[in-house]
Structure formats: structure tokens, C-alpha cells
C-alpha positions as CSV (number, residue, x, y, z in Angstrom):
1,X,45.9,-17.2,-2.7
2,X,43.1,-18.3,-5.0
3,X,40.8,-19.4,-2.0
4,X,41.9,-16.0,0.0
5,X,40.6,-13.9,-2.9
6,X,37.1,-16.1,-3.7
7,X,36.5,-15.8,0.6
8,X,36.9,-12.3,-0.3
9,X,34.6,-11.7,-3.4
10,X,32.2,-13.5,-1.3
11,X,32.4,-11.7,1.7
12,X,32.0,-7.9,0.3
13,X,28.5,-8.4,-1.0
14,X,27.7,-10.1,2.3
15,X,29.2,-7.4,4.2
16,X,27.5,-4.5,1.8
17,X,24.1,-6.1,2.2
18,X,24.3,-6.6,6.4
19,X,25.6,-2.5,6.0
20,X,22.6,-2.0,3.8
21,X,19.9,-3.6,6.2
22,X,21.6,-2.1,9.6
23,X,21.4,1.5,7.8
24,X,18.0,0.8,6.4
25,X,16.6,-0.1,9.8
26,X,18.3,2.7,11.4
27,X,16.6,5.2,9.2
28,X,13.6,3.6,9.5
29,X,14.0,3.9,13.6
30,X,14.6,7.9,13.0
31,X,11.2,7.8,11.2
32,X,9.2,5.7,13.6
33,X,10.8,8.2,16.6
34,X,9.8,11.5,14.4
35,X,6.4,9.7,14.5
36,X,6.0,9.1,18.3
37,X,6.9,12.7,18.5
38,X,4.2,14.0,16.3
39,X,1.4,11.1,17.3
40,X,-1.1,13.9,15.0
41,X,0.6,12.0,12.1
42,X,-0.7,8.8,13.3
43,X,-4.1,10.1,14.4
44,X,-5.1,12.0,11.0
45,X,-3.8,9.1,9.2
46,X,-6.6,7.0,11.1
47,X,-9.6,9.5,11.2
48,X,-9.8,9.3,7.5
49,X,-10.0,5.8,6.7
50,X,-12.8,5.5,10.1
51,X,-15.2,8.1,8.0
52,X,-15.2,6.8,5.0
53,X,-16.1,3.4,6.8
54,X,-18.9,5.3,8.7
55,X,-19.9,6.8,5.7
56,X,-19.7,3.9,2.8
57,X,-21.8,1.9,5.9
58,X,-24.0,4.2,6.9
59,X,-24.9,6.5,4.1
60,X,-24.3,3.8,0.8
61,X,-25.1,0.3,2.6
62,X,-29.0,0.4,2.2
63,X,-28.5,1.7,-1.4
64,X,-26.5,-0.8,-3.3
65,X,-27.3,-3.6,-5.0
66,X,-24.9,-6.3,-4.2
67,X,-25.8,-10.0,-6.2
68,X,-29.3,-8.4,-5.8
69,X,-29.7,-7.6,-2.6
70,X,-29.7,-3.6,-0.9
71,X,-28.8,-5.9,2.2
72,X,-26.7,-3.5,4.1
73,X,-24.8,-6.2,6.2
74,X,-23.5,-7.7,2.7
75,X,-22.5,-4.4,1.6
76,X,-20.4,-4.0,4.5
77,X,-18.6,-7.7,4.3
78,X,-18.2,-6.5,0.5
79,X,-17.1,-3.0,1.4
80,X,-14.1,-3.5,3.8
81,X,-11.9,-5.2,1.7
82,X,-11.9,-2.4,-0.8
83,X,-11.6,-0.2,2.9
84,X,-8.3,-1.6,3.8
85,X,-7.3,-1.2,0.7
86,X,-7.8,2.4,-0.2
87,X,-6.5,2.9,3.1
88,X,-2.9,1.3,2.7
89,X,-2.5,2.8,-1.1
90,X,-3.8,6.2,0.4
91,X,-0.5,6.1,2.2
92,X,1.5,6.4,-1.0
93,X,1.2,10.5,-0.5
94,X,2.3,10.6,3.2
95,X,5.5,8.4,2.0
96,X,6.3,11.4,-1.0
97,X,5.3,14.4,1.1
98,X,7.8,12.9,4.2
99,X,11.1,12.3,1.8
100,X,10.4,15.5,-0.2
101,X,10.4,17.4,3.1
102,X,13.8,15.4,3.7
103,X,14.6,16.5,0.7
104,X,13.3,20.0,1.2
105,X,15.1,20.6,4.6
106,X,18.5,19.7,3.1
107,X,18.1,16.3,5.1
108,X,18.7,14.0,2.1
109,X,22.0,15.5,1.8
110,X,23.7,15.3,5.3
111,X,22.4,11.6,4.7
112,X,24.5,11.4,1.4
113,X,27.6,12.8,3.4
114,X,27.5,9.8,5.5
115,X,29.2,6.6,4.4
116,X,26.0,4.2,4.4
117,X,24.3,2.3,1.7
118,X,22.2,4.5,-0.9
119,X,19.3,2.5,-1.0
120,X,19.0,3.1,2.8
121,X,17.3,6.1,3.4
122,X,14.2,5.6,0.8
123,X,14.0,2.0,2.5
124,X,13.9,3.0,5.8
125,X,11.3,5.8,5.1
126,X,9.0,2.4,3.5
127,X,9.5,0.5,6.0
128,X,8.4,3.3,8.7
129,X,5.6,4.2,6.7
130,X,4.6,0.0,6.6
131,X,4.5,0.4,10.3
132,X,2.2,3.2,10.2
133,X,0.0,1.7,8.2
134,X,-0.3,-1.6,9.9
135,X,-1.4,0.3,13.0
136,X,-3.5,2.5,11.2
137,X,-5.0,-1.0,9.2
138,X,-5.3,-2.8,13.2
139,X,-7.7,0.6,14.6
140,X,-9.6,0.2,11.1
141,X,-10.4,-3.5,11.7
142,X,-11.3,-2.6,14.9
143,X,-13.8,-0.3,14.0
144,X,-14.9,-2.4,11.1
145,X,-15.9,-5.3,13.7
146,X,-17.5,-2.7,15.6
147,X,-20.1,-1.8,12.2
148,X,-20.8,-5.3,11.9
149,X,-18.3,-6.2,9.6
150,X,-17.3,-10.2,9.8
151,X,-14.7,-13.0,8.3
152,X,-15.4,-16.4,7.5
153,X,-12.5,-17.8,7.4
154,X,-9.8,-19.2,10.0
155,X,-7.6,-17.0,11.1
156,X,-4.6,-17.6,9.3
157,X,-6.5,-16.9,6.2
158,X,-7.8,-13.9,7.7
159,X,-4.3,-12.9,8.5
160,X,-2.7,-13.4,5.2
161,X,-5.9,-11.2,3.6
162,X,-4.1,-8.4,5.9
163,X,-0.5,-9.4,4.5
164,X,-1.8,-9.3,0.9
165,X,-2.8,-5.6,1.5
166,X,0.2,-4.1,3.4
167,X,2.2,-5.8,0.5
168,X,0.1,-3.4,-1.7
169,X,0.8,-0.7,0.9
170,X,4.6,-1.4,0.7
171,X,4.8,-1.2,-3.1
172,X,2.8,1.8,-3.5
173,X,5.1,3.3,-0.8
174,X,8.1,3.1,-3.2
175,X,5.8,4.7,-5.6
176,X,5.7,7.6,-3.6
177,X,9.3,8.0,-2.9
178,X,9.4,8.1,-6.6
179,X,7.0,11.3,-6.8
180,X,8.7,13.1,-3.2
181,X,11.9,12.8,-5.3
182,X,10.5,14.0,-8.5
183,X,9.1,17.2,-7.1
184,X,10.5,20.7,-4.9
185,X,7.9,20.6,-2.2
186,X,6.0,18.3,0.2
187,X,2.7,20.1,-1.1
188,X,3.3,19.6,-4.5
189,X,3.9,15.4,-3.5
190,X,0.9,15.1,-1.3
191,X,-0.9,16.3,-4.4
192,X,0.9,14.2,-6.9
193,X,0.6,11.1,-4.4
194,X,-3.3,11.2,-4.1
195,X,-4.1,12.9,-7.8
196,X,-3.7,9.1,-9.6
197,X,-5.2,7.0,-6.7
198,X,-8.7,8.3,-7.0
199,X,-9.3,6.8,-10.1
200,X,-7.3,3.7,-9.5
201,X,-9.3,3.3,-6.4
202,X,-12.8,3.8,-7.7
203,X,-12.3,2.6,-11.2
204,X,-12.0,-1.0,-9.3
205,X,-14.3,-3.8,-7.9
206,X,-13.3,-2.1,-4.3
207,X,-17.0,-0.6,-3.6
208,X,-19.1,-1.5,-6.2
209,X,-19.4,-4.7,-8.4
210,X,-18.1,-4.1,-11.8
211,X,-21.0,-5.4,-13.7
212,X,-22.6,-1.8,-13.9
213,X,-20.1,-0.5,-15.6
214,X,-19.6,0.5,-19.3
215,X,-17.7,-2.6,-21.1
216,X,-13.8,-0.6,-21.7
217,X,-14.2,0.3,-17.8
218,X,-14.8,-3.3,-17.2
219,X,-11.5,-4.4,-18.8
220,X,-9.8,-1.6,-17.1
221,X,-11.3,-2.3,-13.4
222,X,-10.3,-6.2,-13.8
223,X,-6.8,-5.2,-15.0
224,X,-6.3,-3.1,-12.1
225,X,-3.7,-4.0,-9.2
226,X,-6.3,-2.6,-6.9
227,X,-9.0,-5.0,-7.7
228,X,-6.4,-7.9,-7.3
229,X,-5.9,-7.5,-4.2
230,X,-8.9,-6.3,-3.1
231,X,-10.4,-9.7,-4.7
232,X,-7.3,-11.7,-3.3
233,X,-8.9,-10.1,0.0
234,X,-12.4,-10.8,-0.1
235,X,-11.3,-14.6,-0.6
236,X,-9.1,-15.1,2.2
237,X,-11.4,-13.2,4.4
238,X,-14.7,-14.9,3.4
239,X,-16.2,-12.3,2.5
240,X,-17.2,-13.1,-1.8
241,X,-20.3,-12.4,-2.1
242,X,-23.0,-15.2,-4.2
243,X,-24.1,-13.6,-7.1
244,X,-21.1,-11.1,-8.0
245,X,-18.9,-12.4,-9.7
246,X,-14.7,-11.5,-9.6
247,X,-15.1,-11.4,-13.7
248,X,-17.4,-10.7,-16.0
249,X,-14.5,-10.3,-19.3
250,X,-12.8,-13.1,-18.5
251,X,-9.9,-11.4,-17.0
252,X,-7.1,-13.1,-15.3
253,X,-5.8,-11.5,-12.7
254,X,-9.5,-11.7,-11.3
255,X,-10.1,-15.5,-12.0
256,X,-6.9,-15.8,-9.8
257,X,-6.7,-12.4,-7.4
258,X,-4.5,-14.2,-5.0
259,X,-1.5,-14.6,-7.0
260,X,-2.3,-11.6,-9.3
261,X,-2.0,-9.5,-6.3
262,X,1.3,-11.7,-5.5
263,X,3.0,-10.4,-8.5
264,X,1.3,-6.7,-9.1
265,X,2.9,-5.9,-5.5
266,X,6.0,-7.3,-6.4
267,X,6.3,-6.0,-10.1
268,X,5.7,-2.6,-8.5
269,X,8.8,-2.7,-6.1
270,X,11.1,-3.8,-8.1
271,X,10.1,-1.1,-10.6
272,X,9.9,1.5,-8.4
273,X,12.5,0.8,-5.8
274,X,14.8,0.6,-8.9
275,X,13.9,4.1,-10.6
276,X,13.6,5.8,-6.9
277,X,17.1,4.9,-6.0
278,X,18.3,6.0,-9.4
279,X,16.2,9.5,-9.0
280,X,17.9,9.9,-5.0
281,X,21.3,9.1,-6.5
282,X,20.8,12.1,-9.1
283,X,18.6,14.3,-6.9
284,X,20.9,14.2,-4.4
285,X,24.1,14.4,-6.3
């Protein structure tokens, strides 16, 4: 009887988490369908991450100093990184705007009606939006190369560099499902998705050294997630650039951007997947 019960104990939390990850996947087919229908999703999502390429390259690459050069081919091996990155956090507002149209349409609850896992819906709407984003992330490489960006590292390296920033992507995408939850309309989330990332984003080492900047900015910029990874980047790609330094206070996380970026990304899940699936239980309630 004993044994009977402990197989027992043992197999519900198996059982609940295979019902969890069949659910999750299943929303997260319903997304990635919704997106073939619509393929504008996909192709906005892309245009804006090309220009600001074209632009940074183009129109900034001759004008800044990088280790003292105005070299525009080592802006652009110092620029990408901080590229990619913007561009997988940037999704953080398409994630909110998407679940608080869900929510919006009265979607959410027919979900809750059904008997699957709670957790499911929110994951599967991340795990869609990771798949967007890794396409979107493969044209902007593309056109990167195309600039005369370049690694110079082997490609598992170079691969890994990708990894590190969709991890990013993934964990901001939880924070966005925090913010589509917290407010009434997919307007009011794309807005509150992008409002915060400006200033994360540029308050960073992404496209300028952080040398120039005023000392309390300094401490700020090297503390950043954002600058982890977009340092963690620039290493495995090849792309650090002599002269510029990932430091200049001292700062952790950028004398080791790797593993900073490691546990940023996963810090953030945890956090926000936690408070995002205790906002859906109440929102939806």
C-alpha cells in the first residue's frame, strides 16, 4: 500500500508537468499559426531593427570614436552586438500588446474555462514570440554580413553569442506578459513595453563606449543587464574592440559579461514568470 501511494505522489507532478509542456506548446502552435496568417507581424518586426542597422552604419560609423579610431568598419563589429540586442528586448512590447489583446478579446478567459495548466498560456505566447525573434535575429545577421559586419570566432562561439541574446529576449518576454496583464488595452502595453527600454538600451555599452559618460551613468551602464549581454556578445563573437575597455569602475558583471548575462536572464524569468502567472491567475479570475 505504502509503495502504491509513493508511485502515486510521484507520478502526479510528472503527469501535471508533461500536461503543462503539451498545453504550453499547444498555445504556442496557436501563436506561431496567428503569425503565418498575418506574415505583416513578422515583416514590421524586421524592418525596424534593418534601419537602425543602416542608419547606426551609415549615418554614426564615420563619427565615433571607438579606442580612438572614427574607423567605420570597427564601429560596425562594435555596433551589432548592441543591434541584436535592442532588437530581441525590443520584442518585450509585441509579447504585452499580443496577451493584452488575448486579454482584451475575452480570449484569456475561454482559455481559463479549459482544464489545462495555468502557466500555459503566458508560456506558450514566450515561446511563440522566441520564435519570432530568432527569425527576425537570422534576416538581421544577414543583413549585418551584408554592411560588412564580421565574427572572429569559430562558430560555435559565434552561435552561443546568438543563444546569450534570445536568452535575454526570452526573459524580457515574461516581462512583457507582466505589463499586457497589468493594463486594459494592447495600446496602452505597446507603450508601457517600449517606454522603459529606451533608456535601458542607450544608457548601456550597446553603441557607444561608456568611458564618455558622466561617472553615476558609468556605474549605472555597467550594472545594466543590457550591457552584460551585450559584452557577453562582443566576446563570443570576436568582436571587443583594443582600446575600450568592458570596465572602467570596476564593475562585475562587466569583468565577467558571460556569466553576468547567464544569471541577469535567468534572475529575470524566474521573477517575472512568477509574478505574471500570479497577475493571469487574478486577472483572469
Amino acid at each position: 500500500m505504502s509503495a502504491a501511494t509513493d508511485t502515486a505522489r510521484v507520478a502526479a507532478p510528472a503527469n501535471a508537468f508533461g500536461q503543462s509542456v503539451r498545453d504550453s506548446l499547444v498555445i504556442a502552435r496557436r501563436n506561431m499559426i496567428r503569425m503565418r496568417r498575418i506574415p505583416e507581424m513578422l515583416l514590421f518586426g524586421v524592418i525596424q531593427p534593418v534601419m537602425f542597422v543602416v542608419l547606426f552604419t551609415y549615418v554614426f560609423g564615420g563619427s565615433i570614436s571607438i579606442g580612438g579610431s572614427t574607423d567605420a568598419q570597427l564601429y560596425k563589429e562594435f555596433l551589432m552586438a548592441g543591434i541584436f540586442a535592442q532588437t530581441v528586448t525590443f520584442a518585450t512590447a509585441g509579447a504585452g500588446a499580443g496577451i493584452a489583446d488575448d486579454m482584451h478579446k475575452g480570449l484569456i478567459d475561454r482559455f481559463r474555462s479549459l482544464p489545462m495548466a495555468r502557466g500555459a498560456v503566458l508560456t506558450g505566447r514566450t515561446l511563440a514570440d522566441l520564435v519570432q525573434t530568432t527569425l527576425t535575429i537570422v534576416v538581421l545577421a544577414g543583413v549585418a554580413l551584408i554592411v560588412g559586419w564580421r565574427t572572429h570566432e569559430n562558430i560555435g562561439k559565434v552561435l552561443c553569442g546568438f543563444l546569450l541574446l534570445l536568452l535575454l529576449g526570452y526573459a524580457f518576454s515574461w516581462i512583457g506578459a507582466l505589463i499586457g496583464l497589468s493594463v486594459r488595452t494592447p495600446e496602452a502595453a505597446t507603450s508601457g513595453g517600449l517606454i522603459w527600454l529606451f533608456p535601458l538600451t542607450f544608457i548601456s555599452n550597446a553603441f557607444v563606449p561608456v568611458t564618455g559618460m558622466p561617472t553615476f551613468l558609468q556605474h549605472v551602464a555597467e550594472w545594466n543587464p543590457f550591457s552584460a549581454t551585450v559584452a557577453g556578445a562582443r566576446e563570443l563573437f570576436g568582436n571587443e574592440m583594443p582600446g575600450v575597455p568592458n570596465t572602467v569602475t570596476g564593475a562585475w558583471p562587466m569583468e565577467h559579461p558571460i556569466w553576468a548575462s547567464l544569471i541577469w536572464s535567468v534572475l529575470i524569468i524566474v521573477v517575472f514568470r512568477t509574478l505574471a502567472v500570479r497577475k493571469y491567475r487574478s486577472a483572469a479570475s
